[in-house]
KEBARO-750116 format. One record per residue (C-alpha): residue in three letters; x, y, z. Coordinates in nm, 4 decimals, decimal comma, m for minus. Layout:
% residues N
(atom ALA; (X; Y; Z))
...
***
This chain:
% residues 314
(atom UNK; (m2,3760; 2,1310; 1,8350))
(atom UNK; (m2,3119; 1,9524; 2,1634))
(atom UNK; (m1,9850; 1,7849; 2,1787))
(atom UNK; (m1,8551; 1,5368; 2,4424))
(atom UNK; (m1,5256; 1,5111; 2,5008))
(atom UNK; (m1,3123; 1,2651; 2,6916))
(atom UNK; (m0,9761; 1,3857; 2,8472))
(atom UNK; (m1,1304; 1,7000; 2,8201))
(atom UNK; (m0,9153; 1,8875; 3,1241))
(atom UNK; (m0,6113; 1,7210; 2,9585))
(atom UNK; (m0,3554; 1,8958; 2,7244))
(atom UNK; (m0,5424; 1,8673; 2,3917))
(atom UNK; (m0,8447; 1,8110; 2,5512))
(atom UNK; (m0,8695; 2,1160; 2,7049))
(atom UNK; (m0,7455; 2,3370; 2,3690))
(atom UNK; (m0,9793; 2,1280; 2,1785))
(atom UNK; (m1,2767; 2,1865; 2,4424))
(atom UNK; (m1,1828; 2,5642; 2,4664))
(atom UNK; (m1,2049; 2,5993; 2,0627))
(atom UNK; (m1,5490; 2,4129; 2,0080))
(atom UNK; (m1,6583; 2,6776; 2,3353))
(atom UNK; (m1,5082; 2,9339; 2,1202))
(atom UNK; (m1,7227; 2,8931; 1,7946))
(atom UNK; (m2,0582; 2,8526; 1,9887))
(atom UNK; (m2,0952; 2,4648; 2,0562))
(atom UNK; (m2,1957; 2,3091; 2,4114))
(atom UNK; (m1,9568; 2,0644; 2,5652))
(atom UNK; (m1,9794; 1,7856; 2,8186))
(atom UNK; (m1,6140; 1,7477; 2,9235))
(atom UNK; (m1,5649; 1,4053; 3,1090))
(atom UNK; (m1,1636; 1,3656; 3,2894))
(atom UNK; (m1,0618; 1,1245; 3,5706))
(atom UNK; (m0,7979; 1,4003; 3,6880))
(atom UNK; (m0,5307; 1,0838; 3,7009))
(atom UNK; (m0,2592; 0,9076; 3,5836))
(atom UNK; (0,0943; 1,0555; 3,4693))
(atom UNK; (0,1462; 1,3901; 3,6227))
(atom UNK; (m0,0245; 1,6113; 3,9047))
(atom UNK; (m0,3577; 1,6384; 3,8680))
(atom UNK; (m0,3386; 2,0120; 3,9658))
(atom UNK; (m0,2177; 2,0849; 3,6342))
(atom UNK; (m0,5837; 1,9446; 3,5150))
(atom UNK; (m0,7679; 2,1580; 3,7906))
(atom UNK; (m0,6169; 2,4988; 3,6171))
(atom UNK; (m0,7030; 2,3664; 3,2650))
(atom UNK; (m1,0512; 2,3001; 3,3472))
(atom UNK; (m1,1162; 2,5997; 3,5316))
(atom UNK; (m1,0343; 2,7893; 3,2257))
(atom UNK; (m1,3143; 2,6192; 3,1024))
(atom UNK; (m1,5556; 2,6444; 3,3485))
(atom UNK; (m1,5671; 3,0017; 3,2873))
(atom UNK; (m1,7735; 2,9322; 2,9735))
(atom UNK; (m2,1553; 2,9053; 2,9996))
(atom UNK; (m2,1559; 2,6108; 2,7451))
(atom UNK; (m1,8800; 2,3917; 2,9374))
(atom UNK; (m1,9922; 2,1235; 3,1514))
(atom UNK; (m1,6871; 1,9616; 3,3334))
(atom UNK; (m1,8114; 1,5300; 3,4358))
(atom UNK; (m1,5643; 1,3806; 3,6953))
(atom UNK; (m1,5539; 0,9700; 3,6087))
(atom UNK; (m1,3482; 0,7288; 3,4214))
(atom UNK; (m1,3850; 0,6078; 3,0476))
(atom UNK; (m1,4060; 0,2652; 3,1943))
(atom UNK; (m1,7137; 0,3174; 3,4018))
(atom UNK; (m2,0386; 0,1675; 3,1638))
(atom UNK; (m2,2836; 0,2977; 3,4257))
(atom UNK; (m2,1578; 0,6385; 3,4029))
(atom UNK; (m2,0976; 0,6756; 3,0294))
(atom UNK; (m2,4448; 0,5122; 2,9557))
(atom UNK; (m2,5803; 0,7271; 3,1535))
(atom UNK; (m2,4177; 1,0664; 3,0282))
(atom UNK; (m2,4988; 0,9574; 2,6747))
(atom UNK; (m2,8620; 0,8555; 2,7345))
(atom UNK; (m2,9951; 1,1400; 2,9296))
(atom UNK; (m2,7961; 1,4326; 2,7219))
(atom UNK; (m2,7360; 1,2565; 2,4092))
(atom UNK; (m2,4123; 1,4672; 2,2111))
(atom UNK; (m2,3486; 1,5012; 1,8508))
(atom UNK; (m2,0495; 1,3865; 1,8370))
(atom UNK; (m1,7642; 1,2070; 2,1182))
(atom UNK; (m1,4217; 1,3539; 2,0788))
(atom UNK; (m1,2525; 1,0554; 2,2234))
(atom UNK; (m0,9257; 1,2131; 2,3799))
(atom UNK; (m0,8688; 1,0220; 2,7481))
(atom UNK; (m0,6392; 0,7607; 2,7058))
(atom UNK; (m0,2926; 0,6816; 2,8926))
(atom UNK; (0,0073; 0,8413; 2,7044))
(atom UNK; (0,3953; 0,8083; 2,7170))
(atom UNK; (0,5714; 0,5652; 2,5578))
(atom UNK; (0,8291; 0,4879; 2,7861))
(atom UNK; (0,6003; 0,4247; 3,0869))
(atom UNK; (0,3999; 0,1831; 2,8840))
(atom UNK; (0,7301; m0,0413; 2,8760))
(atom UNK; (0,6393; m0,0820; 3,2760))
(atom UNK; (0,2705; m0,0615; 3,2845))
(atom UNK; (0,1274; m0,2509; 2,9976))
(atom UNK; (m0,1648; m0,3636; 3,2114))
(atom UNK; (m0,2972; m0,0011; 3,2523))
(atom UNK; (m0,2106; 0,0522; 2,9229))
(atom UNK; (m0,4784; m0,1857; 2,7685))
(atom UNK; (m0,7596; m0,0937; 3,0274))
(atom UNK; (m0,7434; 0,2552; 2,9722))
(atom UNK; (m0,7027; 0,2706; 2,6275))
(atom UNK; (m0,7963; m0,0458; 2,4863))
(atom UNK; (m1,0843; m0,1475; 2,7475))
(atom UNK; (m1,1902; 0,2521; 2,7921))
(atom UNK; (m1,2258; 0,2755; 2,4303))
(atom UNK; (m1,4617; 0,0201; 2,3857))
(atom UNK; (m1,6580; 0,1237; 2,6668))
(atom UNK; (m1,7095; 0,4362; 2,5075))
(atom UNK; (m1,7876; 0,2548; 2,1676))
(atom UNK; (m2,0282; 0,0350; 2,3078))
(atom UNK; (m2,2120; 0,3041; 2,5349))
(atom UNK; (m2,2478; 0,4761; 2,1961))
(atom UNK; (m2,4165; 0,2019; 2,0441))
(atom UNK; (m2,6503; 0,1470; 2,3166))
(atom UNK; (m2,7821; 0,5524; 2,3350))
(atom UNK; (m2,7743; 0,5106; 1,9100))
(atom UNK; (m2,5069; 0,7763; 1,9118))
(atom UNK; (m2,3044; 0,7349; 1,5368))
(atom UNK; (m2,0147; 0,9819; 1,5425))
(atom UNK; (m1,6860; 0,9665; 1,7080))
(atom UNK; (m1,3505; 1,1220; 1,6456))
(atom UNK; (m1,0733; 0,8987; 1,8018))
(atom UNK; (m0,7019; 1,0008; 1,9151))
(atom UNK; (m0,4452; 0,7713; 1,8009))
(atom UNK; (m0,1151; 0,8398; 1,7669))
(atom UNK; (0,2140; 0,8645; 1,4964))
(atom UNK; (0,3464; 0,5607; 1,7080))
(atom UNK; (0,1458; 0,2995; 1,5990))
(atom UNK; (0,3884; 0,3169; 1,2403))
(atom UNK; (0,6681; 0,1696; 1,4816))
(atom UNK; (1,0332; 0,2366; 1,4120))
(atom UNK; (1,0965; 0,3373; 1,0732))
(atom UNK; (1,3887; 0,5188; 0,8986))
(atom UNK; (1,2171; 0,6459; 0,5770))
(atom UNK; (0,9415; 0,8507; 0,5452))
(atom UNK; (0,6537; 1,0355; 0,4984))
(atom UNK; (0,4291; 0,7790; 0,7016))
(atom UNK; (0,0843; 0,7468; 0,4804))
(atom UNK; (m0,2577; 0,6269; 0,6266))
(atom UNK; (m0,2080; 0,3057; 0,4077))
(atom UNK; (0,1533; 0,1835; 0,5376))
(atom UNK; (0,1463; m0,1043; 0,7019))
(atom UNK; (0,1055; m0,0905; 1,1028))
(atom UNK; (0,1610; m0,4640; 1,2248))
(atom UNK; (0,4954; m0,4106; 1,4434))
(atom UNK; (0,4206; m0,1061; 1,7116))
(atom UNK; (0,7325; m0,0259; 1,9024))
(atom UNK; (0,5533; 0,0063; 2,2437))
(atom UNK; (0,2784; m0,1054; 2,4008))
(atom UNK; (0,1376; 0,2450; 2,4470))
(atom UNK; (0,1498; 0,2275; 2,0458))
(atom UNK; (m0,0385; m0,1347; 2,0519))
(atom UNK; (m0,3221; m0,0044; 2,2452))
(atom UNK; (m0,3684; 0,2815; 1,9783))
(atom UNK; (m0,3349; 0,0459; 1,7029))
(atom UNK; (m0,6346; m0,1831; 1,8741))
(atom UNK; (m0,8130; 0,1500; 1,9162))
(atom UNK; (m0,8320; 0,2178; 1,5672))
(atom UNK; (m0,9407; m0,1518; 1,4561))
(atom UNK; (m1,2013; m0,1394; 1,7751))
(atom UNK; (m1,2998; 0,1749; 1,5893))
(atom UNK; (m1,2900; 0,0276; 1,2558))
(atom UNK; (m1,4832; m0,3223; 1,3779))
(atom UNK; (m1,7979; m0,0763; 1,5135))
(atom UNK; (m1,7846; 0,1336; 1,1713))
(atom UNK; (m1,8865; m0,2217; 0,9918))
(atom UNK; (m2,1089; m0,3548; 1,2829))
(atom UNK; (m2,2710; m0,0526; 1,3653))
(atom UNK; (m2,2391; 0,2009; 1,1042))
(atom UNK; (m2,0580; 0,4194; 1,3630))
(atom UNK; (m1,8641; 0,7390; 1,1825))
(atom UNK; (m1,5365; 0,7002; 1,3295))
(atom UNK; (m1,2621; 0,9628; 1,2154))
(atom UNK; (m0,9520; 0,8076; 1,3519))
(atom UNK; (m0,6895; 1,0908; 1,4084))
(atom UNK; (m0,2842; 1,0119; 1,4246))
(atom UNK; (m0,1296; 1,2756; 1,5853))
(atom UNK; (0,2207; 1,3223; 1,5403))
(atom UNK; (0,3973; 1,4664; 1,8694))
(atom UNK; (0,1746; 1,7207; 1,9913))
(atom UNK; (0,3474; 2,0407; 2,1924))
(atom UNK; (0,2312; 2,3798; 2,2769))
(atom UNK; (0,0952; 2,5417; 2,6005))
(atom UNK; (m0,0347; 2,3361; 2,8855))
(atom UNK; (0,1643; 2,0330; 2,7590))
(atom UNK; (0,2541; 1,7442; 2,9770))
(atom UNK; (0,5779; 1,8397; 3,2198))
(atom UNK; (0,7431; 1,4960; 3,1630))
(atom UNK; (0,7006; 1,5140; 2,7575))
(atom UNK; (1,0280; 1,6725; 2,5864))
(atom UNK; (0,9873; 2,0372; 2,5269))
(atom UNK; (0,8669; 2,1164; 2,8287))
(atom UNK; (1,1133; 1,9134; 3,0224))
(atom UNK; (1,3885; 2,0824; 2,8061))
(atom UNK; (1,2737; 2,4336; 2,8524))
(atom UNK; (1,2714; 2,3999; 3,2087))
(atom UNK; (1,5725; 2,2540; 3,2706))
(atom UNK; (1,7719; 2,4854; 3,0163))
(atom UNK; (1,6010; 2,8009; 3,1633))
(atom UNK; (1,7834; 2,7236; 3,4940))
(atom UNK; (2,0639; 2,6244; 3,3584))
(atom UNK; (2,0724; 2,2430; 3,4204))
(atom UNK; (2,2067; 1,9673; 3,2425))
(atom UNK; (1,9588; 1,7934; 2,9850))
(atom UNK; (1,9564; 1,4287; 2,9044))
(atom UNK; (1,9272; 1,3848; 2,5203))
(atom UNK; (1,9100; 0,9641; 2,4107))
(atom UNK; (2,0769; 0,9130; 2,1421))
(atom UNK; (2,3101; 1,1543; 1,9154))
(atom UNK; (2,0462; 1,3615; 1,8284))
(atom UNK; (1,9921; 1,2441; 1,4679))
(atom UNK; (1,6734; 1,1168; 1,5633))
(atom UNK; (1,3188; 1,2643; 1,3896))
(atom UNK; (1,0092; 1,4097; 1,5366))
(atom UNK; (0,7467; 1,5619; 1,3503))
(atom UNK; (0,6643; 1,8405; 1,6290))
(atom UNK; (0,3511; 1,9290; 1,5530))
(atom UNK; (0,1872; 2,2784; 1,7419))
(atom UNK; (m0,1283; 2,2226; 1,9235))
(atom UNK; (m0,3134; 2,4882; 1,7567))
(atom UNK; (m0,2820; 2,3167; 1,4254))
(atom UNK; (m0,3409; 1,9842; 1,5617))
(atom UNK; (m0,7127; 2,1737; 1,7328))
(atom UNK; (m0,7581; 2,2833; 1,4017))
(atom UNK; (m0,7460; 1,9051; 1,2391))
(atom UNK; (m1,0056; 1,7735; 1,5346))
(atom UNK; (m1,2755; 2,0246; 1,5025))
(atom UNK; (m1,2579; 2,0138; 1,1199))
(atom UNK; (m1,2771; 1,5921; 1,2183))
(atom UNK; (m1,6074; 1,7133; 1,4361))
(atom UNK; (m1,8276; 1,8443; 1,1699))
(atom UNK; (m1,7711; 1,5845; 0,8669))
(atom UNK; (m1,9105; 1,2468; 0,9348))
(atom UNK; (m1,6442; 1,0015; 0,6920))
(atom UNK; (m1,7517; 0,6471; 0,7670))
(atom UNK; (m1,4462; 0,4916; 0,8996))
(atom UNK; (m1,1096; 0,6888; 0,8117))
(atom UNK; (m0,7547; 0,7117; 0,9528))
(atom UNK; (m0,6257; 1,0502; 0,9038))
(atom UNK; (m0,2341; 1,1789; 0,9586))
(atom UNK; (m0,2328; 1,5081; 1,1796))
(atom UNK; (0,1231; 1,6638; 1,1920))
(atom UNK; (0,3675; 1,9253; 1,0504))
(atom UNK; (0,5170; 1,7468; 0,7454))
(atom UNK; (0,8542; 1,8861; 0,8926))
(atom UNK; (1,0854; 1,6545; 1,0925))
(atom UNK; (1,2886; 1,8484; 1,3196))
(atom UNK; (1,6380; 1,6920; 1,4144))
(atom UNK; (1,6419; 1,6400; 1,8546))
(atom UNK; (1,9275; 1,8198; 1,8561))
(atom UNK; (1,8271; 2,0639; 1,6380))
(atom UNK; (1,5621; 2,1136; 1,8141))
(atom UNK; (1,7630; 2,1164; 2,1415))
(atom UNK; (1,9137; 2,4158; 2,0391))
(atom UNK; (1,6155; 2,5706; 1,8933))
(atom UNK; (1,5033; 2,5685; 2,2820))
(atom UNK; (1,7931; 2,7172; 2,3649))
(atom UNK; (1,7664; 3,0013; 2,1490))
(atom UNK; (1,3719; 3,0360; 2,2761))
(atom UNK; (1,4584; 3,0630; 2,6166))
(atom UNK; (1,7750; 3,2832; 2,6098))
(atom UNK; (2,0534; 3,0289; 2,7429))
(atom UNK; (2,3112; 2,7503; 2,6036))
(atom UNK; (2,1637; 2,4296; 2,6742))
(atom UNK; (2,3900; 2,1735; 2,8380))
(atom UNK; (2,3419; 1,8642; 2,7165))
(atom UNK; (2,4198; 1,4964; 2,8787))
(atom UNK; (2,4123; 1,2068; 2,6185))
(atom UNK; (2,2659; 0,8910; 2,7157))
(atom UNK; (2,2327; 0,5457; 2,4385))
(atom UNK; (1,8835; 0,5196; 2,2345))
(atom UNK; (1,6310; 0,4313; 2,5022))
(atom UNK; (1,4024; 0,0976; 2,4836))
(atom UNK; (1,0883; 0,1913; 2,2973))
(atom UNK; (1,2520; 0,4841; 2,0674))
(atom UNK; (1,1670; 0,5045; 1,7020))
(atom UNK; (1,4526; 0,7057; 1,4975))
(atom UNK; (1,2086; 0,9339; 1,2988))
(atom UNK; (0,8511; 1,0143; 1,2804))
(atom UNK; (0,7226; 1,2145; 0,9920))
(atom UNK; (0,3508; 1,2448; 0,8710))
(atom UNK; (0,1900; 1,2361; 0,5324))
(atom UNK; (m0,0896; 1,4898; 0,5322))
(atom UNK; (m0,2094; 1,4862; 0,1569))
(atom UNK; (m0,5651; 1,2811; 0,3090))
(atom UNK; (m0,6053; 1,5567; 0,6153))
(atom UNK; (m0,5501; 1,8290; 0,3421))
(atom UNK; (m0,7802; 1,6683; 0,1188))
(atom UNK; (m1,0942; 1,5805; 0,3751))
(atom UNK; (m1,0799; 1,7992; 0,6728))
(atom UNK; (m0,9022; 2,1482; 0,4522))
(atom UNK; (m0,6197; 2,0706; 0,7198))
(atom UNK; (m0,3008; 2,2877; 0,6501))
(atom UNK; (m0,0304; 2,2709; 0,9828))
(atom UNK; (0,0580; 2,6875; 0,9494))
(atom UNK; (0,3070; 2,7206; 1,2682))
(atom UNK; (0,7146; 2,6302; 1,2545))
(atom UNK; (0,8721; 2,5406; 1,5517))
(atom UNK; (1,1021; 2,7940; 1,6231))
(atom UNK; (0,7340; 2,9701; 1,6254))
(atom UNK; (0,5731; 2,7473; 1,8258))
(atom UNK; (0,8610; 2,7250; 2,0634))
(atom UNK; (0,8277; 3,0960; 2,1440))
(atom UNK; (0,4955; 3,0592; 2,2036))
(atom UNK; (0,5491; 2,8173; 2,4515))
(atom UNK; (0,8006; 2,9584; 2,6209))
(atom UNK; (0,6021; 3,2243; 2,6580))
(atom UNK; (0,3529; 3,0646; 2,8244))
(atom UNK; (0,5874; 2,8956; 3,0507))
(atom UNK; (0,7199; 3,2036; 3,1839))
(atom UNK; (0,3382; 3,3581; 3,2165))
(atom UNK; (0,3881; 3,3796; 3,5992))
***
């Protein structure tokens, strides 16, 4: 199967590229090498991937029609795993503008590049945020999403009805994937667990928002891999499917469960709830059990080894 990817060199991306590479498929891997943290960081991901025969690593931008219409015409894939996108909800508070043209714009580039070549399947990355700010859970696929907290969560939201609108127009197969706060090796410096482990390691204060009653649904990257290439080989029409643990883990639980991972006492600084916050997140995963065999097998204090163990690889 050949398998284009977008925000291929990324975090996921590049786990997601690396397992399709693993079971035999061919991937075109497009990645602007921008936005949100040093690009460096990208350059070692995707020359992991390089090494593989089957990888084919495509320098542009999501929003460029020329390119992408050309990619898709002249080595037509099976199937776009549409990953690139502009994450972080706090920055979004700043930069809505980027926000929308990345995600919102880029997206239908991609869509409508797809209809042009007469390409029908995409799986799409959206994200746990676009439930908003809830204090009772599980989320389900069929709550109601009309009041995102962010507008990083907006643009996912519009990327899921843009998806949804091109299903119905176009009969385009597009397996819409929430994924509910993603960690594991090679994850973003500026996202929590990494920030945390690095800072506690050398034995500097932390900055935790909020009394630490707050829920995530930390979700391993592995498992979340597992959810996207199962996605990748079952065409479903139009669907929005919950990736995540199904285990909320307190912060300041998981604070300490950091702590424990990398061997000191972390010292923590508290700061109010932060603008763009939501108190819990915590994912329903009865529809990614029942059409894409998805079962999340890794608990964090698991997972946290294993990243830790990656962040001390050198």
């Amino acid at each position: 199967m050949h398998v284009f990817v977008t925000g291929a060199a990324g975090f996921i991306g590049s786990h997601t590229s690396q397992a399709l590479l693993n079971r035999g498929d061919r991937v075109s891997g497009l990645d602007a090498f921008d936005y949100g943290y040093d690009p460096q960081i990208k350059e070692e991901n995707a020359a992991v991937l390089t090494q593989h025969s089957g990888f084919r690593l495509i320098r542009g931008d999501i929003r460029d029609p020329i390119l992408i219409g050309r990619l898709f015409t002249e080595d037509p894939p099976d199937v776009v795993v549409h990953l690139a996108a502009r994450a972080g909800v706090r920055p979004s508070l700043v930069d809505p503008n980027s926000y929308v043209d990345i995600n919102v714009a880029g997206t239908v580039n991609i869509l409508q590049a797809m209809r042009a070549a007469a390409l029908n399947r995409m799986v799409f990355a959206s994200s746990s945020s676009v439930y908003g700010a809830r204090a009772a859970g599980p989320f389900g696929e069929t709550d109601l999403v009309d009041t995102p907290a962010s507008p990083y969560a907006a643009t996912k939201r519009a990327g899921e009805l843009m998806c949804a609108t091109f299903n119905h127009l176009y009969g385009i197969h597009t397996t819409c994937l929430r994924f509910f706060t993603v960690y594991g090796p090679r994850q973003r410096p500026e996202m929590a667990i990494h920030l945390f482990a690095e800072r506690i390691s050398r034995g500097e204060t932390i900055t935790m928002f909020g009394d630490g009653s707050s829920l995530r649904d930390y979700t391993y990257v592995d498992d979340i891999v597992s959810g996207v290439v199962a996605a990748v080989d079952r065409p479903l029409g139009h669907v929005i499917v919950n990736l995540g643990n199904n285990t909320p883990t307190r912060l300041d639980d998981l604070i300490a469960a950091i702590g424990r991972a990398v061997g000191r006492e972390p010292i923590i600084e508290q700061q109010p709830d932060q603008l763009g916050d939501v108190p819990m997140t915590f994912a329903n995963v009865d529809r990614a059990k029942e059409m894409l065999d998805f079962s999340p097998s890794t608990p964090i204090e698991v997972g946290l080894k294993r990243f830790v163990d990656w962040l001390n690889r050198t």
